[in-house]
C-alpha positions in Angstrom: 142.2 190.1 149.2 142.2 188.6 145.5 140.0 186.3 144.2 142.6 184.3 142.5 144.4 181.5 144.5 147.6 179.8 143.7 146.6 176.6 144.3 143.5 174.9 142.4 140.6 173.5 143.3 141.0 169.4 144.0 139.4 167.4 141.5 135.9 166.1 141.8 135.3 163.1 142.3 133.2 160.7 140.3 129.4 160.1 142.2 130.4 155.9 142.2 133.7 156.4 144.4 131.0 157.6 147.2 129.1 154.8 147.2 129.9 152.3 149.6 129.4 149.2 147.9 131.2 149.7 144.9 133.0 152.3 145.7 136.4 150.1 145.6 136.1 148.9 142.1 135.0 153.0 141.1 138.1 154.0 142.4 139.6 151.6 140.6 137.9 152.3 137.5 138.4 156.2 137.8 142.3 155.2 138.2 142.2 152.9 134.7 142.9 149.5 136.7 140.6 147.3 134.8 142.2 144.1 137.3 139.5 144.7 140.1 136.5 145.2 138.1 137.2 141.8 135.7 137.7 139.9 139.4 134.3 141.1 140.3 132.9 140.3 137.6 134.3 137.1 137.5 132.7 136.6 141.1 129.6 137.6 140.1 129.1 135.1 137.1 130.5 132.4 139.7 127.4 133.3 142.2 125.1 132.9 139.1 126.5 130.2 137.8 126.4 128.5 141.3 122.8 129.9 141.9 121.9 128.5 138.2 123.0 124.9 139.5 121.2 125.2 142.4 117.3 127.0 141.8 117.2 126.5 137.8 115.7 129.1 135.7 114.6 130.7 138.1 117.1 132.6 138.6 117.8 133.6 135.1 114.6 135.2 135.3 115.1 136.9 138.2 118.2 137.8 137.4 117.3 139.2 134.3 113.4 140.9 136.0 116.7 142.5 138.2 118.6 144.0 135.4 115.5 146.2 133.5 115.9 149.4 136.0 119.9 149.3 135.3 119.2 148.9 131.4 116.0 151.8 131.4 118.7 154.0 133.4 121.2 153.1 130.9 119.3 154.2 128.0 118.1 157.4 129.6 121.5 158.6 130.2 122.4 157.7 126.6 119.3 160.0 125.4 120.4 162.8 128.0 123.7 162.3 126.4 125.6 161.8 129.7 
């Protein structure tokens, strides 16, 4: 029996598309369809828009107390060079 097969290995795929909350829009992103993540998006500045109206600052704050793990991880992976 060889080693060598005729038929290759499927390709990976990316560790978003396994996540179950955003692995939709990863698919998406993986496939170059840029029209799923601008509609999120667009929802998402809708809810803090609406939640703006509603609580006041409070939410920017929150929002923004929210976002400081995402950025930290951001630049890490920048450093790593990933």
């Amino acid at each position: 029996m060889s080693t060598f097969s005729l038929n290759p290995p499927a390709p990976r795929k990316p560790w978003f598309t396994r996540i179950p909350l955003i692995s939709r829009i990863g698919r998406e992103l993986a496939s170059g369809n840029t029209g799923t993540v601008l509609a999120f998006l667009v929802i998402v500045l809708t809810v803090l828009a609406l939640a703006i109206r509603t609580w006041g600052l409070v939410v920017l704050g929150l929002t923004a107390l929210a976002c400081v793990p995402v950025i930290f991880v951001l630049l890490i992976a920048i450093t790593v060079g990933k």
